[in-house]
C-alpha positions as CSV (number, residue, x, y, z in Angstrom):
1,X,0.0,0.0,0.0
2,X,2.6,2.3,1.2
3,X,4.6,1.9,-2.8
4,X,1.2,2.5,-4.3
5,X,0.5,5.7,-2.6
6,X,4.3,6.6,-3.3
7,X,3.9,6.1,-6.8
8,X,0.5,8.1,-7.0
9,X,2.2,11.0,-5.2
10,X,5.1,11.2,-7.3
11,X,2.2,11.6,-10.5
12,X,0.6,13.9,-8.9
13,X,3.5,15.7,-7.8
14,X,4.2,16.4,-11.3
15,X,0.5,18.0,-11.9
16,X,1.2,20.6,-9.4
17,X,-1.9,19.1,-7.4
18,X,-2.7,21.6,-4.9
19,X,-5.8,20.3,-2.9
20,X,-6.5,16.3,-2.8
21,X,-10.2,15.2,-1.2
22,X,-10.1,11.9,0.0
23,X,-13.7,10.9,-0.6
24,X,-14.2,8.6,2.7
25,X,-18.4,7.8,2.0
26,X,-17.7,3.8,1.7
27,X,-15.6,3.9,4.8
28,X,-17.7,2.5,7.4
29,X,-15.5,2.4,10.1
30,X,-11.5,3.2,10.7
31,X,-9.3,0.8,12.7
32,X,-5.5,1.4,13.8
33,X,-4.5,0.0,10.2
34,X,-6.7,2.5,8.4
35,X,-5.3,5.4,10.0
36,X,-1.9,4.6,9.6
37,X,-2.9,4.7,5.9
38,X,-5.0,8.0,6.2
39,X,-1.8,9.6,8.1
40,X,1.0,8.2,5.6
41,X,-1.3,9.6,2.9
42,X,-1.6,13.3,4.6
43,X,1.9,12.9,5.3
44,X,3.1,12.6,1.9
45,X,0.4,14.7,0.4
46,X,1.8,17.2,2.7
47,X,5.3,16.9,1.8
48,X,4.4,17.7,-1.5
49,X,2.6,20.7,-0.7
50,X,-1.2,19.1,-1.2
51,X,-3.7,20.2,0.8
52,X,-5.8,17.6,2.2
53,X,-9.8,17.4,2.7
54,X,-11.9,14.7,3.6
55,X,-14.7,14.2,2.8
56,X,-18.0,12.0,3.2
57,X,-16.5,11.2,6.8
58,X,-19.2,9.9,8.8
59,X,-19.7,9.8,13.0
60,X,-18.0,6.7,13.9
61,X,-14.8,7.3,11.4
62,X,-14.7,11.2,12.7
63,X,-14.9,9.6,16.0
64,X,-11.4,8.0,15.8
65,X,-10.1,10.7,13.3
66,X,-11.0,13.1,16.8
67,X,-8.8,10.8,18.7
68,X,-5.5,11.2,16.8
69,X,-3.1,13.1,16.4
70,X,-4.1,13.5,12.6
71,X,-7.6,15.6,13.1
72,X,-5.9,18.7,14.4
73,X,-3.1,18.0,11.4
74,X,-5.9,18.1,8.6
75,X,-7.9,20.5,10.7
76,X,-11.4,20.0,11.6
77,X,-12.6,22.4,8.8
78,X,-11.1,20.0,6.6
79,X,-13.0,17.0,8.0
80,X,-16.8,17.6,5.7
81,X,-19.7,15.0,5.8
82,X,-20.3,15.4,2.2
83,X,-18.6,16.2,-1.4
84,X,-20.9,19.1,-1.4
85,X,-18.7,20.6,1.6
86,X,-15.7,19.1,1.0
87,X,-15.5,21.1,-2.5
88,X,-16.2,24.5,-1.0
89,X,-13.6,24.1,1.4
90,X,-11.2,23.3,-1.2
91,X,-12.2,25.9,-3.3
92,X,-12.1,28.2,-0.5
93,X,-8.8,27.2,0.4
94,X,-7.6,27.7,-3.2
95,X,-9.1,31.1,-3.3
96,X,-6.4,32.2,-0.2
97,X,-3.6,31.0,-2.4
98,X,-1.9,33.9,-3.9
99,X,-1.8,33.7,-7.5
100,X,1.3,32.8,-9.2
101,X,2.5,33.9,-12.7
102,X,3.8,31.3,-14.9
């Protein structure tokens, strides 16, 4: 898993990706395993200067997210229960980015 999401970061990485949402609706639940995924994901999305936003997040996956350390890393803004909200915040969150000349 962790090679996978290497290789899809280094892709990305060369898109200039600025915001990813990690659409979470089909995740029912979140054990110890899953969030070591979810946080090597931020981490290297991070390190690449992605934003992160979940969404479709629902009470008992926020639940554990509020336990970790990772839910004040992505920021609880950043944590939406739908795409709907998931997109204005990254929208939002591209509109604060100064804009670059190319």
């Amino acid at each position: 898993m962790a090679n996978k999401i290497d290789e899809l970061m280094n892709i990305v990485a060369e898109h200039k990706a600025k915001v990813r949402i990690i659409r979470m609706r089909k995740v029912p639940f979140m054990d110890t395993t899953g969030l070591h995924n979810l946080e090597s994901l931020y981490r290297l999305s991070h390190d690449h200067g992605i934003h992160v936003v979940l969404s479709g997040v629902n009470r008992d996956v926020r639940k554990v997210l509020r336990n970790s350390p990772l839910y004040n890393q992505i920021g609880k803004k950043n944590v939406c229960a739908n795409i709907s909200v998931a997109l204005k915040v990254a929208n939002e969150y591209l509109d604060s980015l100064p804009e670059q000349i190319d």
